[in-house]
TIDRENMAR-88695 format. One line per 4 residues: their letters; for each residue x, y, z of N, C-alpha, C. Coordinates in Angstrom, 1 decimal. Example, Ala and Ser with C-alpha at 12.3 -4.5 7.8 and 13.67 -1.06 7.14 Angstrom:
REM residues 2
as) 13.2 -5.7 7.8 12.3 -4.5 7.8 13.2 -3.3 7.8 | 12.8 -2.2 7.1 13.7 -1.1 7.1 12.9 0.0 7.9
END
This chain:
REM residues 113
xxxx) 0.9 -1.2 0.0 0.0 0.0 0.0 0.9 1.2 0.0 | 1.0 1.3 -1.4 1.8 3.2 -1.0 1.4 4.4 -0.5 | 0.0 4.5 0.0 -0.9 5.5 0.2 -0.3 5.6 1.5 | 0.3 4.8 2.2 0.9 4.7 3.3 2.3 6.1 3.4
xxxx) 3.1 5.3 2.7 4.0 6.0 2.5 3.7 7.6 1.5 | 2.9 8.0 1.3 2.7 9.1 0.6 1.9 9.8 1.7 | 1.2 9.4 2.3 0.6 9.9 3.8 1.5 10.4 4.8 | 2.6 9.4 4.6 4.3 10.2 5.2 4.9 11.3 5.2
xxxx) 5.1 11.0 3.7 6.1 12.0 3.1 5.1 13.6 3.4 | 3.8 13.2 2.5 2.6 14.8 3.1 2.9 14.8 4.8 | 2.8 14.3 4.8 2.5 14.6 6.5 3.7 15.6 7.2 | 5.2 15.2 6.6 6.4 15.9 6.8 6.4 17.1 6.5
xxxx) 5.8 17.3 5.4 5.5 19.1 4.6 4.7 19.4 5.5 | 3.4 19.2 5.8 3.0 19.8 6.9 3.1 19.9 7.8 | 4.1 19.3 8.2 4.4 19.4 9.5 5.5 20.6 9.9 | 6.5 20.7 8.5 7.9 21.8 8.3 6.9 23.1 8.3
xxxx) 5.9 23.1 7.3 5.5 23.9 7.0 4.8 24.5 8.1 | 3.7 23.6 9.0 3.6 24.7 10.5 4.1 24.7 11.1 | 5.4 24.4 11.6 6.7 24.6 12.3 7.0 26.2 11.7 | 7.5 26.6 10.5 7.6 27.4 9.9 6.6 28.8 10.4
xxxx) 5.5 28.3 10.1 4.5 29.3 10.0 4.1 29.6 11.7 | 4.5 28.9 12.5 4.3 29.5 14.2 2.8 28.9 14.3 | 1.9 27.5 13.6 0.6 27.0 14.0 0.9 25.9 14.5 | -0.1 25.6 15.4 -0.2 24.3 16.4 -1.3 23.4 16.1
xxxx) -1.8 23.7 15.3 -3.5 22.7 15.1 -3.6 22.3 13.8 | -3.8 21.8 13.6 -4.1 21.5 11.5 -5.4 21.4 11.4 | -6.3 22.0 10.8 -7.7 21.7 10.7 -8.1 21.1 9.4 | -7.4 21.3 7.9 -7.9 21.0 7.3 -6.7 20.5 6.2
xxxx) -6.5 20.4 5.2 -5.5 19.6 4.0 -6.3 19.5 3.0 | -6.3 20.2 1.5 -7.0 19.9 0.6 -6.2 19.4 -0.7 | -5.8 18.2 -1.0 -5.2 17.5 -2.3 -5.7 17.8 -3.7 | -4.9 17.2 -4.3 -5.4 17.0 -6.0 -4.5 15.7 -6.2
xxxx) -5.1 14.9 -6.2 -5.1 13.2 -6.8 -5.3 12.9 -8.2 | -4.2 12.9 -9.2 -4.5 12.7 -10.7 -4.6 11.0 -10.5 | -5.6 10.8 -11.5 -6.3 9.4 -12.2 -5.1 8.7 -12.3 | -4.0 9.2 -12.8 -2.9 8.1 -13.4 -2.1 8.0 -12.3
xxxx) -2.1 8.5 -11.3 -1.3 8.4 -9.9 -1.4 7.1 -9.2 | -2.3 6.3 -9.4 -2.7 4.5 -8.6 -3.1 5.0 -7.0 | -3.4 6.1 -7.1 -3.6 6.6 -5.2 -4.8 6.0 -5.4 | -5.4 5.7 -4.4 -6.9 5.0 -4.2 -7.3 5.9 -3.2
xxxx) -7.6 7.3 -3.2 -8.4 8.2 -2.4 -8.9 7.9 -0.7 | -9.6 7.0 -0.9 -10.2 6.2 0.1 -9.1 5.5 0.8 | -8.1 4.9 0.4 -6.9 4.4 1.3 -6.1 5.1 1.8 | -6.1 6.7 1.0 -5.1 7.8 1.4 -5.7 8.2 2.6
xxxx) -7.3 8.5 2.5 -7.7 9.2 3.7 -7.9 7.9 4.6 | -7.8 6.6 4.3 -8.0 6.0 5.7 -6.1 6.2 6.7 | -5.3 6.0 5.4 -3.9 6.0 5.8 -3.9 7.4 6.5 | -4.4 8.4 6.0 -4.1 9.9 6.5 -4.9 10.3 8.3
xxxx) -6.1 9.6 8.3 -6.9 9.5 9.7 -5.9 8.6 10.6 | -5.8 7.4 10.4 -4.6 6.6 11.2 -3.2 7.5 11.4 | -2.8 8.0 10.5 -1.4 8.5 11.0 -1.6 9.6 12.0 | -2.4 10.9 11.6 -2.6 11.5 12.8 -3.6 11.6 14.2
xxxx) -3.9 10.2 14.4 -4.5 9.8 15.2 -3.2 10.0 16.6 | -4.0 10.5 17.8 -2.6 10.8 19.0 -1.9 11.9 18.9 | -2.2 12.9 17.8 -0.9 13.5 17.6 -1.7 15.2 17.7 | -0.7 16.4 17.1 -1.7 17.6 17.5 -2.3 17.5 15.9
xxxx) -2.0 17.1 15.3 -2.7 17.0 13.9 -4.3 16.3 13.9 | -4.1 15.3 15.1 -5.6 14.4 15.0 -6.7 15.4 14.9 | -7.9 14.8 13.9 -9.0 15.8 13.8 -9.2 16.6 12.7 | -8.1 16.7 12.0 -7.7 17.4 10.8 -8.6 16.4 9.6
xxxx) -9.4 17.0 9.0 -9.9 16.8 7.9 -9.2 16.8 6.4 | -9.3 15.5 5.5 -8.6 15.3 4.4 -9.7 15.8 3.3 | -9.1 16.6 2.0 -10.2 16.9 1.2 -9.4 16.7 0.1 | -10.1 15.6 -0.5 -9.5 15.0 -1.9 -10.3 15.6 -3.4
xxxx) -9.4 16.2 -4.1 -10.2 16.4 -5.5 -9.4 15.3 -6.2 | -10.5 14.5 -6.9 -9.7 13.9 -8.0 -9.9 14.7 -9.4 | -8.7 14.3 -10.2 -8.4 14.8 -11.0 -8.3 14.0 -12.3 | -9.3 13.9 -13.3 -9.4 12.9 -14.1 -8.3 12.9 -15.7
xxxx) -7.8 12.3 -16.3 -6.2 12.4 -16.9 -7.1 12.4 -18.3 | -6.2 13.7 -18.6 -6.8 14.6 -19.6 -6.0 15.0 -20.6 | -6.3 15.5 -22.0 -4.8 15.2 -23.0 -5.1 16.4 -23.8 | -4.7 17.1 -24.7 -4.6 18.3 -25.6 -4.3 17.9 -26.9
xxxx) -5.0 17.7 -27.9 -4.1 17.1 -29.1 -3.5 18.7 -29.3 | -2.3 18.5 -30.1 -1.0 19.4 -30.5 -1.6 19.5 -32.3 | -2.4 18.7 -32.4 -2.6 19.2 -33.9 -4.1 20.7 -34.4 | -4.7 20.6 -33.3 -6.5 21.0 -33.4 -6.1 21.9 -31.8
xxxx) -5.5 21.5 -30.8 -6.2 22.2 -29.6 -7.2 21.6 -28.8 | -8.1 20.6 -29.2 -8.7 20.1 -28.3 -8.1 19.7 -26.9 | -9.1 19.8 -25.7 -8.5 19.1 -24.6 -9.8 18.0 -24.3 | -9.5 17.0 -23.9 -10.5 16.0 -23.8 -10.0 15.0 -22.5
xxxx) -11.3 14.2 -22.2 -10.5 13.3 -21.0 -10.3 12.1 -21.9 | -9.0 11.9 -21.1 -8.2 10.0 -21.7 -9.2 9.1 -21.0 | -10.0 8.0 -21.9 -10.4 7.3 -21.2 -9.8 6.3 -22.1 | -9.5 5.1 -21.4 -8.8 3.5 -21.9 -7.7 3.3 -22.3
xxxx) -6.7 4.9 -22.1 -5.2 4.8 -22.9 -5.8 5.4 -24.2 | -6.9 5.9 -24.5 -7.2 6.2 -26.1 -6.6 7.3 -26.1 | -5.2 7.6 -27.4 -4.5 9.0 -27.1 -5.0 9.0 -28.9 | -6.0 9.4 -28.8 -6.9 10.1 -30.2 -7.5 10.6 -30.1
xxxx) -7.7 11.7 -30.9 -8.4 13.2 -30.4 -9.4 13.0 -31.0 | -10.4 13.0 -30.3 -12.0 12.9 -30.2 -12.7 14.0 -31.8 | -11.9 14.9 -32.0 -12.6 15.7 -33.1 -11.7 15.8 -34.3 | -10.4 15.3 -34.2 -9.7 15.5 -35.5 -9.3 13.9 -35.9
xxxx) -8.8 13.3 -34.6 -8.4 11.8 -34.8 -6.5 12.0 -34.7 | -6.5 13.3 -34.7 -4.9 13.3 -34.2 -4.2 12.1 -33.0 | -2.5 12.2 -33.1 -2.6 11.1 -32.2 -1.5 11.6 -31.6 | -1.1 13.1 -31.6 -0.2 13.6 -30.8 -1.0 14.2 -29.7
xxxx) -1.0 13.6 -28.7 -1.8 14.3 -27.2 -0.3 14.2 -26.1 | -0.7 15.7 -25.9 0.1 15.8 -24.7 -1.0 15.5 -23.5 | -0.2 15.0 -22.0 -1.2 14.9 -21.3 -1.1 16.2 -20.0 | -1.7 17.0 -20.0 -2.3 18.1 -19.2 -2.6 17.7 -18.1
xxxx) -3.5 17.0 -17.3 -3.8 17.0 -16.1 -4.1 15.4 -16.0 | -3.9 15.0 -14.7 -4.4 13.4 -14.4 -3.0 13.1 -13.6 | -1.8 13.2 -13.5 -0.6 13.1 -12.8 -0.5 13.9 -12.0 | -1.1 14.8 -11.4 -0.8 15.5 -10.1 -0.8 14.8 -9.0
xxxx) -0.1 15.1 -8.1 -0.6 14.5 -6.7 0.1 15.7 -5.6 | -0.5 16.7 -5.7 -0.4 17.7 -4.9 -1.1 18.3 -3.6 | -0.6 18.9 -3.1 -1.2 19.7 -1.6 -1.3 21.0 -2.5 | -2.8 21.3 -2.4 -3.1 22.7 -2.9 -2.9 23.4 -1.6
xxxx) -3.7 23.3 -0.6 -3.5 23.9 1.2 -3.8 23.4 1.9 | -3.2 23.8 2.9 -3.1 23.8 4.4 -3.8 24.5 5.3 | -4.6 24.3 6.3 -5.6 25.4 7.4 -5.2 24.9 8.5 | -4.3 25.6 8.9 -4.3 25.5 10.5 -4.3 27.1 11.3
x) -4.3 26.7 12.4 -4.0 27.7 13.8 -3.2 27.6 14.7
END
Protein backbone atom coordinates (compact mmCIF):
# COMPACT_ATOMS: atom_id res chain seq x y z
CA UNK A 1 0.00 0.00 0.00
CA UNK A 2 1.78 3.16 -1.02
CA UNK A 3 -0.87 5.49 0.20
CA UNK A 4 0.93 4.72 3.27
CA UNK A 5 4.00 6.02 2.53
CA UNK A 6 2.69 9.06 0.62
CA UNK A 7 0.57 9.85 3.75
CA UNK A 8 4.27 10.17 5.20
CA UNK A 9 6.09 11.99 3.10
CA UNK A 10 2.55 14.79 3.12
CA UNK A 11 2.52 14.64 6.46
CA UNK A 12 6.36 15.93 6.77
CA UNK A 13 5.54 19.06 4.55
CA UNK A 14 2.97 19.80 6.92
CA UNK A 15 4.40 19.41 9.49
CA UNK A 16 7.94 21.76 8.29
CA UNK A 17 5.53 23.87 7.01
CA UNK A 18 3.59 24.71 10.51
CA UNK A 19 6.66 24.55 12.30
CA UNK A 20 7.60 27.43 9.89
CA UNK A 21 4.49 29.32 9.96
CA UNK A 22 4.34 29.48 14.19
CA UNK A 23 0.64 26.98 14.04
CA UNK A 24 -0.15 24.34 16.41
CA UNK A 25 -3.47 22.66 15.14
CA UNK A 26 -4.05 21.55 11.52
CA UNK A 27 -7.75 21.65 10.71
CA UNK A 28 -7.87 20.96 7.29
CA UNK A 29 -5.52 19.56 3.99
CA UNK A 30 -7.00 19.85 0.60
CA UNK A 31 -5.16 17.51 -2.29
CA UNK A 32 -5.41 17.03 -6.01
CA UNK A 33 -5.10 13.21 -6.80
CA UNK A 34 -4.48 12.71 -10.74
CA UNK A 35 -6.31 9.37 -12.23
CA UNK A 36 -2.91 8.12 -13.38
CA UNK A 37 -1.28 8.37 -9.93
CA UNK A 38 -2.68 4.52 -8.59
CA UNK A 39 -3.58 6.60 -5.25
CA UNK A 40 -6.95 5.02 -4.25
CA UNK A 41 -8.37 8.17 -2.37
CA UNK A 42 -10.20 6.21 0.11
CA UNK A 43 -6.87 4.38 1.30
CA UNK A 44 -5.06 7.77 1.45
CA UNK A 45 -7.70 9.16 3.65
CA UNK A 46 -8.00 6.04 5.69
CA UNK A 47 -3.88 5.95 5.85
CA UNK A 48 -4.12 9.92 6.55
CA UNK A 49 -6.91 9.46 9.71
CA UNK A 50 -4.57 6.60 11.22
CA UNK A 51 -1.42 8.49 10.96
CA UNK A 52 -2.56 11.48 12.80
CA UNK A 53 -4.46 9.85 15.22
CA UNK A 54 -2.58 10.75 18.99
CA UNK A 55 -0.94 13.48 17.63
CA UNK A 56 -1.69 17.56 17.51
CA UNK A 57 -2.74 17.04 13.93
CA UNK A 58 -5.59 14.45 15.04
CA UNK A 59 -8.98 15.82 13.80
CA UNK A 60 -7.71 17.36 10.76
CA UNK A 61 -9.95 16.75 7.86
CA UNK A 62 -8.59 15.31 4.36
CA UNK A 63 -10.21 16.90 1.23
CA UNK A 64 -9.51 15.00 -1.92
CA UNK A 65 -10.19 16.41 -5.50
CA UNK A 66 -9.68 13.87 -8.04
CA UNK A 67 -8.41 14.78 -11.01
CA UNK A 68 -9.45 12.87 -14.06
CA UNK A 69 -6.22 12.40 -16.92
CA UNK A 70 -6.82 14.61 -19.59
CA UNK A 71 -4.81 15.19 -23.05
CA UNK A 72 -4.62 18.33 -25.59
CA UNK A 73 -4.15 17.13 -29.06
CA UNK A 74 -0.97 19.42 -30.46
CA UNK A 75 -2.62 19.20 -33.94
CA UNK A 76 -6.45 21.04 -33.43
CA UNK A 77 -6.22 22.25 -29.57
CA UNK A 78 -8.74 20.05 -28.26
CA UNK A 79 -8.49 19.13 -24.59
CA UNK A 80 -10.54 16.04 -23.76
CA UNK A 81 -10.46 13.33 -21.00
CA UNK A 82 -8.22 10.02 -21.72
CA UNK A 83 -10.40 7.27 -21.18
CA UNK A 84 -8.84 3.45 -21.86
CA UNK A 85 -5.23 4.84 -22.90
CA UNK A 86 -7.23 6.23 -26.07
CA UNK A 87 -4.48 8.97 -27.11
CA UNK A 88 -6.95 10.06 -30.20
CA UNK A 89 -8.38 13.20 -30.40
CA UNK A 90 -12.04 12.91 -30.25
CA UNK A 91 -12.57 15.74 -33.10
CA UNK A 92 -9.69 15.47 -35.51
CA UNK A 93 -8.38 11.76 -34.83
CA UNK A 94 -4.90 13.32 -34.22
CA UNK A 95 -2.58 11.13 -32.25
CA UNK A 96 -0.23 13.56 -30.85
CA UNK A 97 -1.77 14.27 -27.16
CA UNK A 98 0.06 15.81 -24.67
CA UNK A 99 -1.21 14.90 -21.28
CA UNK A 100 -2.27 18.05 -19.21
CA UNK A 101 -3.82 17.00 -16.10
CA UNK A 102 -4.42 13.36 -14.42
CA UNK A 103 -0.61 13.13 -12.83
CA UNK A 104 -0.75 15.46 -10.10
CA UNK A 105 -0.55 14.51 -6.69
CA UNK A 106 -0.40 17.75 -4.87
CA UNK A 107 -1.24 19.72 -1.59
CA UNK A 108 -3.11 22.69 -2.92
CA UNK A 109 -3.55 23.94 1.18
CA UNK A 110 -3.09 23.78 4.44
CA UNK A 111 -5.63 25.35 7.37
CA UNK A 112 -4.28 25.48 10.45
CA UNK A 113 -3.97 27.66 13.77
Amino acid sequence: MHELSITKSMLRIIAREMKSNGVKRLKKVHIKVGELTAVEPEALRFCFEESIRSTPMEGALLEIDDVPLTGRCKACGTEFRIEAFTNICPDCGGNEIERIAGTELDIISIEAV
